[in-house]
C-alpha positions as CSV (number, residue, x, y, z in Angstrom):
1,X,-15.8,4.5,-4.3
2,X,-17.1,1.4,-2.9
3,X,-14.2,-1.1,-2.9
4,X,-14.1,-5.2,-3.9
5,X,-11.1,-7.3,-2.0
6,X,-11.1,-10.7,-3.9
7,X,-9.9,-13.4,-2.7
8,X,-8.9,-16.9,-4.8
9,X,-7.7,-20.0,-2.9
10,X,-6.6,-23.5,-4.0
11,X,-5.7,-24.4,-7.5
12,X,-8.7,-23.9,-8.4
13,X,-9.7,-21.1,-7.4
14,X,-6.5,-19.5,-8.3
15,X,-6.6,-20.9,-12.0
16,X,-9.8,-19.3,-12.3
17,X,-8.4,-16.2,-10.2
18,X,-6.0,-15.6,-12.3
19,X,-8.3,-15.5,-15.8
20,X,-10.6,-13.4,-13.8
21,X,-7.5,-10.8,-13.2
22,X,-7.0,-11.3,-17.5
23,X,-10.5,-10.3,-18.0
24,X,-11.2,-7.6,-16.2
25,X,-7.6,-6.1,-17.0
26,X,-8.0,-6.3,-20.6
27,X,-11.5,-4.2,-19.5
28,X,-9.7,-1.6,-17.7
29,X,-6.7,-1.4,-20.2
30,X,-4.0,-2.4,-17.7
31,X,-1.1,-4.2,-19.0
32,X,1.1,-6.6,-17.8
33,X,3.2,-4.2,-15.6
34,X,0.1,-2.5,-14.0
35,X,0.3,0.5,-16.4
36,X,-2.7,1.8,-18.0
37,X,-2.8,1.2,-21.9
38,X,-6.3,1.7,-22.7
39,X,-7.5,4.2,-25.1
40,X,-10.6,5.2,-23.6
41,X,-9.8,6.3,-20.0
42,X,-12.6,8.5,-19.2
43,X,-14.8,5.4,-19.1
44,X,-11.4,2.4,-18.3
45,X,-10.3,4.3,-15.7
46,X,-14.0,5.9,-13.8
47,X,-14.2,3.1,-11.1
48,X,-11.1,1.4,-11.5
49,X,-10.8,1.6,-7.7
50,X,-13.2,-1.5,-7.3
51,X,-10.6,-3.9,-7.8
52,X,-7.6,-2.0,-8.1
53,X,-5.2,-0.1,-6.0
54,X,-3.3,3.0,-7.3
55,X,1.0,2.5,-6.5
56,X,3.0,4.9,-7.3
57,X,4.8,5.5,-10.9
58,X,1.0,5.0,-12.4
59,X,0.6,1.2,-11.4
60,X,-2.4,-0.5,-10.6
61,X,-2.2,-3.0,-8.1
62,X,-5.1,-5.6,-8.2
63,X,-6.8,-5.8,-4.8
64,X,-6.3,-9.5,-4.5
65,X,-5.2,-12.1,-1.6
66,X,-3.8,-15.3,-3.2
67,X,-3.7,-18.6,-0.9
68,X,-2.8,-22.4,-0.7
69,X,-1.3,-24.9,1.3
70,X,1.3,-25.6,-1.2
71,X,4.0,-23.0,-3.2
72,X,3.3,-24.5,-7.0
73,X,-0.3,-23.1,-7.7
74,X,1.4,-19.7,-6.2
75,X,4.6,-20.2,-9.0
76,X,1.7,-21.0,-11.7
77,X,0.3,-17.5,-11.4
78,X,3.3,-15.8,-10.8
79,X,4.6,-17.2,-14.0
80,X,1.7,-16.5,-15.7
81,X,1.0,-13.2,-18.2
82,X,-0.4,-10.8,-15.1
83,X,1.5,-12.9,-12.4
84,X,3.6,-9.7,-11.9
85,X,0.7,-7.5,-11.4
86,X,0.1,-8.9,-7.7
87,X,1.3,-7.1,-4.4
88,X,4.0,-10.0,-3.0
89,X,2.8,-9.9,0.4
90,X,-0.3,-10.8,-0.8
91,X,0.3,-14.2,-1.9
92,X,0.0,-16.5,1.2
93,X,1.2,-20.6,0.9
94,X,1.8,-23.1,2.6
95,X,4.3,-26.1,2.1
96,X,2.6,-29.5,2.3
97,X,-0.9,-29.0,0.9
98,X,-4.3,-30.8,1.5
99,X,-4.1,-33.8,-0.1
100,X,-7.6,-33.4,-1.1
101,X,-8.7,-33.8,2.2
102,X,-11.7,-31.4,3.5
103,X,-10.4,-31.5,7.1
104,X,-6.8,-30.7,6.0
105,X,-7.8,-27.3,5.0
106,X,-10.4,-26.9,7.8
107,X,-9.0,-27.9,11.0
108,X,-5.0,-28.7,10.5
109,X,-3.0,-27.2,7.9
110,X,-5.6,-24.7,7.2
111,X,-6.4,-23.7,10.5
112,X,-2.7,-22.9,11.1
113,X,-2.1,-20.8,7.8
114,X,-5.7,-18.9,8.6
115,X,-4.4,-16.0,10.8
116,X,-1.9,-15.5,8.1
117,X,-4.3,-14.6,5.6
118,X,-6.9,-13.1,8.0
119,X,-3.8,-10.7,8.3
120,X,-3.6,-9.6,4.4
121,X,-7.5,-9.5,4.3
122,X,-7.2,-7.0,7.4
123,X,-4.6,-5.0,5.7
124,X,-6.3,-4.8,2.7
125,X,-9.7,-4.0,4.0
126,X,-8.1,-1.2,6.4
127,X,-6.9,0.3,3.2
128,X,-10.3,1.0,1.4
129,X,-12.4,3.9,2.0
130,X,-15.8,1.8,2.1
131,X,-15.1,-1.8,1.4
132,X,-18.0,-3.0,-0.4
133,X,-17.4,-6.6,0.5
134,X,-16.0,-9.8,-0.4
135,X,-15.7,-11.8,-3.3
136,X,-13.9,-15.3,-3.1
137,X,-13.2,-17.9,-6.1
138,X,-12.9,-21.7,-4.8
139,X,-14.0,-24.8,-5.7
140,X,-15.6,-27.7,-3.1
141,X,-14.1,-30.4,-4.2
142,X,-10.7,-30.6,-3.5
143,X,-8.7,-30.0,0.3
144,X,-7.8,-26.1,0.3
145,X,-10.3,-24.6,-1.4
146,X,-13.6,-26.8,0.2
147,X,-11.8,-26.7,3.7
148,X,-9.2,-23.8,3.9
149,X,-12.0,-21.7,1.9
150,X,-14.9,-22.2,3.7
151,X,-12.9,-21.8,7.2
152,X,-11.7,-18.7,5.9
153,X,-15.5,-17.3,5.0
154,X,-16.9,-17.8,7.8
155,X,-13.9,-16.0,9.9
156,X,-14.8,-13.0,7.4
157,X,-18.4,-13.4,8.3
158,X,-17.5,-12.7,11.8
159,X,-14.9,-10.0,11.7
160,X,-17.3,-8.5,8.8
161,X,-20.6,-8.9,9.4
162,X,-22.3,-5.9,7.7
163,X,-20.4,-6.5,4.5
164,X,-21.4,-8.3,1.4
165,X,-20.0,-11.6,0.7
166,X,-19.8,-13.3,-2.9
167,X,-18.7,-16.8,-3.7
168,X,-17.6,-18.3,-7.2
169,X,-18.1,-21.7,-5.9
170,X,-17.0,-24.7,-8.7
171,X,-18.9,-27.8,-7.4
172,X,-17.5,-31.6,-8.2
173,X,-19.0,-33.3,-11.4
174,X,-19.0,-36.7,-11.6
175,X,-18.3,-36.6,-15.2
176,X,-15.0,-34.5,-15.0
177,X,-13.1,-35.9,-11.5
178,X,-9.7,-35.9,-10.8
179,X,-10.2,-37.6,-7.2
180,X,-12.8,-39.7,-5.5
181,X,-13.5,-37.6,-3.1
182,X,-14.8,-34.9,-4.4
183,X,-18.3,-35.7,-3.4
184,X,-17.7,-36.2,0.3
185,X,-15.2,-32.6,0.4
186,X,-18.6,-30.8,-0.8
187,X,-20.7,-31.8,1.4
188,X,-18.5,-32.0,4.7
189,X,-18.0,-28.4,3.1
190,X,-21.6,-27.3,3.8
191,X,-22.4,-29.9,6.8
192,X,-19.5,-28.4,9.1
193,X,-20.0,-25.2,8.2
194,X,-23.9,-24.8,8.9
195,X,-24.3,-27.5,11.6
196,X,-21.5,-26.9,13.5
197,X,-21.7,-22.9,13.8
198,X,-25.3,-22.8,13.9
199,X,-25.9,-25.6,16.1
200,X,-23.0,-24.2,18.9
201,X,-24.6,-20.6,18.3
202,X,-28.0,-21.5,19.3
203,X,-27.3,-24.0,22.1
204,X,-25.3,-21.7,23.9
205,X,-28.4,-19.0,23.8
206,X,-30.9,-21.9,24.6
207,X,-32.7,-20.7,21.7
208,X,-35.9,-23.5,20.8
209,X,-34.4,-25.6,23.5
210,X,-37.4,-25.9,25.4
211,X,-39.7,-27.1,22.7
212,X,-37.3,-29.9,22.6
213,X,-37.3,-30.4,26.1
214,X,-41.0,-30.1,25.9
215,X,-41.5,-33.0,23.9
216,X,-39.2,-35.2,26.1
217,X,-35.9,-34.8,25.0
218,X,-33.0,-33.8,27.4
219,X,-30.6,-31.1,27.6
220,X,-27.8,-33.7,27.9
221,X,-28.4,-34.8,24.6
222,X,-27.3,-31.5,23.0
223,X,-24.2,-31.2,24.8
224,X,-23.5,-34.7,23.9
225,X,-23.8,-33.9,20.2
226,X,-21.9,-31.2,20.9
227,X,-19.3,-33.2,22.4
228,X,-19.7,-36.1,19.4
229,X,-18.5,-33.2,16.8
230,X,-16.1,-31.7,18.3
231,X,-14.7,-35.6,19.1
232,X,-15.2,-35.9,15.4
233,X,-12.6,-33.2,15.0
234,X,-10.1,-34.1,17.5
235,X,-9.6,-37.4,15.3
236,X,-9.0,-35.8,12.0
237,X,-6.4,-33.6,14.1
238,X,-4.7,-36.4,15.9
239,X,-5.0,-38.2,12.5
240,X,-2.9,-35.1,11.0
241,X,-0.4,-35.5,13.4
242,X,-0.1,-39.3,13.5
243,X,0.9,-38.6,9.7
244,X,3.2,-36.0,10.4
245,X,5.5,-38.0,13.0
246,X,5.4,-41.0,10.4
247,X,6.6,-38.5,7.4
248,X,9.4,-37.3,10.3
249,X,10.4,-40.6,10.8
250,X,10.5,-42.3,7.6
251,X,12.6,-39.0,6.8
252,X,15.3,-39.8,9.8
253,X,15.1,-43.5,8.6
254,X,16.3,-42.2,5.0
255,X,19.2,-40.4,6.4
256,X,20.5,-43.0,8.7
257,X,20.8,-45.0,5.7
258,X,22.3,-42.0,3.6
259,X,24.9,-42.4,6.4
């Protein structure tokens, strides 16, 4: 059988995650415990090892890694009609989410939650019997899924390379907006991603360099654009920490006058 692992991050993605999960378990006839209800089962049940695991006592367990930098989108599901459905483990959080910020969920509070879902996805994926590939529901407007999403793809690109790789990608509309940056998260969402990776992979094998060269450019100037991105970078992450010894501070201010 030729397994799907889907993967839903941000509020977005997991709102829509978790309708997808509705859907397709109404298709399959699994209930709200994991228990097949169906009437049909020689036609429910024929591949329902695409997006389920089999547990024990009967259960289904959707194959499913559930992620954000903050706990209430996680409680939202749980709470939810098929929030029990979902392996535990698999639901990955952090604590002070992206504040819609793109580099948030790309390069600071993203970047230190990745390994931890990188971990579920390898658990998962070590569990099929010939994974398929990937499908991942996210939207590019707000911080966690634009940022913490696409940082995650492109670690599954590299770890996966030979497997297929779907996106349910909800782009900003400037008629329904609940933030102003929107806009800018979508596009720093593609820039960084193809730029950057592209850009670093082909420097480093020289590849086209010398029809640049050829025309009178010099090698210099690649390494410092090199150097002007990844400077780029190192401000959003000493602008991340800046905030977090204010927010430490203003907190030890608050107790000393609690005292």
């Amino acid at each position: 059988m030729r397994e799907i692992l889907h993967i839903q991050g941000g509020q977005c993605g997991n709102q829509i995650g978790a309708k997808f999960w509705e859907v397709i378990c109404d298709e399959h006839g699994i209930d709200a415990t994991g228990r097949y209800a169906g009437d049909t089962p020689d036609l429910q049940l024929e591949r329902i090892n695409v997006y389920y695991n089999e547990a024990s006592g009967g259960r289904f367990v959707p194959r499913a890694v559930l992620m954000d930098l903050e706990p209430g989108t996680m409680d939202s599901v749980r709470s939810g009609p098929f929030g029990q459905i979902f392996r535990p483990d698999n639901f990955v959080f952090g604590q002070s989410g992206a504040g819609n910020n793109w580099a948030k969920g790309h390069y600071t509070e993203g970047a230190e939650l990745i390994d931890s879902v990188l971990d579920v996805v390898r658990k998962e994926a070590e569990n099929c019997d010939c994974l398929q590939g990937f499908q991942v529901c996210h939207s590019l407007g707000g911080g966690t899924g634009s940022g913490m999403g696409t940082l995650l793809i492109s670690k599954i690109r590299e770890e996966y390379p030979d497997r297929m790789m779907l996106t349910f990608s909800v782009f900003p509309s400037p008629k329904v907006s609940d933030t102003v940056v929107e806009p800018y998260n979508a596009t720093l969402s593609e820039m960084f991603r193809r730029v950057s990776e592209q850009f670093t992979a082909m420097f480093r094998r020289k590849a086209f360099l010398h029809w640049y060269t050829g025309e009178g450019m010099d090698e210099m100037e690649f390494t410092e654009a090199e150097s002007n991105m990844n400077d780029l970078v190192a401000e959003y992450q000493q602008y991340q920490d800046a905030t977090a010894d204010e927010e430490e501070y203003e907190d030890e201010e608050e107790d000393a006058v609690t005292e």
